[in-house]
N, C-alpha and C positions, 0 to 999 in steps of 0.2 A: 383511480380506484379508491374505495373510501372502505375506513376500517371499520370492522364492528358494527355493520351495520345487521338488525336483524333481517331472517327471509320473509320478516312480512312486509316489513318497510319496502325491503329490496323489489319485491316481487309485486306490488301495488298500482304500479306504474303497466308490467305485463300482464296482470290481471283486469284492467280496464280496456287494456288492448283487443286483450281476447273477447272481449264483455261488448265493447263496442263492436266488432268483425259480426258475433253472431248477432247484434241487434241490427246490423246493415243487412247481413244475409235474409235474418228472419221479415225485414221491410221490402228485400227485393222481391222476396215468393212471396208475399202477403201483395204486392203491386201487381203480381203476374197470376195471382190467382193460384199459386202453387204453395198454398201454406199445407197442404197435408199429403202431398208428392214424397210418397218415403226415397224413390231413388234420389232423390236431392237429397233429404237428410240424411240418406247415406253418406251424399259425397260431401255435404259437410263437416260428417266426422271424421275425412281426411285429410280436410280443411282445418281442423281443428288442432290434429295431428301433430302435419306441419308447422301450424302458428306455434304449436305449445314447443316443438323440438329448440326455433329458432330463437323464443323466449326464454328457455330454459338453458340453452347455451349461451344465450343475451349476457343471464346472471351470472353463469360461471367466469365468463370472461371478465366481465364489468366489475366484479364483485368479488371472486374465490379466486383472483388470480392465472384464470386458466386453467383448476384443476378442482374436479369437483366428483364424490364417490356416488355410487348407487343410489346410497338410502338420501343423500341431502340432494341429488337431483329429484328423486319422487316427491319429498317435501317438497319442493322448489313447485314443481307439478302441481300437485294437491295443494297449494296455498291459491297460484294461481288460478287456478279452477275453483277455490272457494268465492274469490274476488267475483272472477266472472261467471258464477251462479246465482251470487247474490244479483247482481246488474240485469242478467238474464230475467230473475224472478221478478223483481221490479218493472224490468219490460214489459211481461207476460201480463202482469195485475194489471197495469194501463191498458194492454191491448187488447186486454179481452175484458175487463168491466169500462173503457171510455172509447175508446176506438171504435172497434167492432163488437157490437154487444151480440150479435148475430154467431160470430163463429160458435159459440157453445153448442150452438144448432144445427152447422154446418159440421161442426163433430161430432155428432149425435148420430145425425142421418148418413156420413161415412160408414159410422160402427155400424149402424144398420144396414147397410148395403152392403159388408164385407160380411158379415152373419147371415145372410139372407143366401150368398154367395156359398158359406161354406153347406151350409142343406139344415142349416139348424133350425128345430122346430120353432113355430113362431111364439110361442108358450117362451120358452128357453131365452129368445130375443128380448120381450118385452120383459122381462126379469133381468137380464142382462143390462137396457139401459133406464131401465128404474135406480137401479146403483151407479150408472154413470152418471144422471141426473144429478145427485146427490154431491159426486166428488167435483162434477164439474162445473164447478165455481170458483171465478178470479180465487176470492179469500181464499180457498182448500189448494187449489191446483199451484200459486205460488209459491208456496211454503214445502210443496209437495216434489217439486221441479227440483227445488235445490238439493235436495237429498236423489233424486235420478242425475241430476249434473253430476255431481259430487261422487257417485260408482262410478259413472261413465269418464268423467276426469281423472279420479283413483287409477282406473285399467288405464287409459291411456297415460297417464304419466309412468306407470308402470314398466310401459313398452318404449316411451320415451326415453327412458332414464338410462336403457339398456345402450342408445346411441349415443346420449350427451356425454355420459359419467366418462373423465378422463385424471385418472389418478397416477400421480409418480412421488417420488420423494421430495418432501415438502422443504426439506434442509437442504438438497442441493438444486433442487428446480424452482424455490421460491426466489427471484431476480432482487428484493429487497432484502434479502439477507446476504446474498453477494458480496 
């Protein structure tokens, strides 16, 4: 266990973990033709859950001794999910301005077929992806990513934090002052 170290250092190493899990997931449904399959990105963000629960215990054991409150498990959370938002964001810019320069297109005509779906007049549609047009660009939607990772990491560390956090007294359960 090493002393003094900060939770951005600490948590750098789980932050790249997470970062790399969603850029394997977001490769397999891009391989299978399921990059816009919401029920997988659902089950993603159980996936993500998870990693973050086993991560964020990672640090308290590795790191806090074992014993780690509320508010420094959410930090613990929300740093890791800064790491892997950024990584994420970076993925996204590659995959969608070098990769597949098509998906912009493929998401376009989604939104339109779910609009079209709900009875909306066609007037309302073509208004609707004239401003999609606009946001959906690598350069805008990267930048734009990491702040929707970053609520959506927020909440889940939130919930996270509520199973990891394990506090006692620091004077007779810290094994080094023994």
């Amino acid at each position: 266990m090493e002393e003094n170290v900060s939770v951005w250092k600490a948590n750098l190493t789980n932050g790249l973990i997470l970062g790399m899990i969603g850029i394997i997931f977001t490769l397999v449904l891009y391989f299978f033709d399921q990059t816009f399959n919401k029920s997988l990105g659902y089950l993603f963000f159980v996936v993500q859950i998870v990693v973050l629960f086993f991560l964020v215990k990672s640090y308290r054991d590795n790191y806090l001794h074992g014993y780690i409150d509320y508010g420094r498990a959410v930090g613990a959370g929300v740093v890791i999910f800064l790491y892997c938002s950024i990584i994420a964001a970076i993925f996204s810019y590659i995959l969608y301005k070098f990769i597949d320069t098509g998906l912009v297109n493929k998401s376009l005509a989604m939104s339109e077929e779910m609009m079209q779906k709900r009875g909306m007049p066609q007037e309302a549609i073509d208004s609707g992806l004239r401003i999609q047009k606009k946001i959906m660009k690598p350069e805008i939607m990267a930048p734009i990513s990491i702040f929707g990772s970053m609520l959506t990491g927020t909440i889940m560390s939130l919930i996270v934090a509520i199973f990891v956090r394990k506090e006692g007294n620091p004077l007779i359960d810290n094994p080094e002052l023994k």
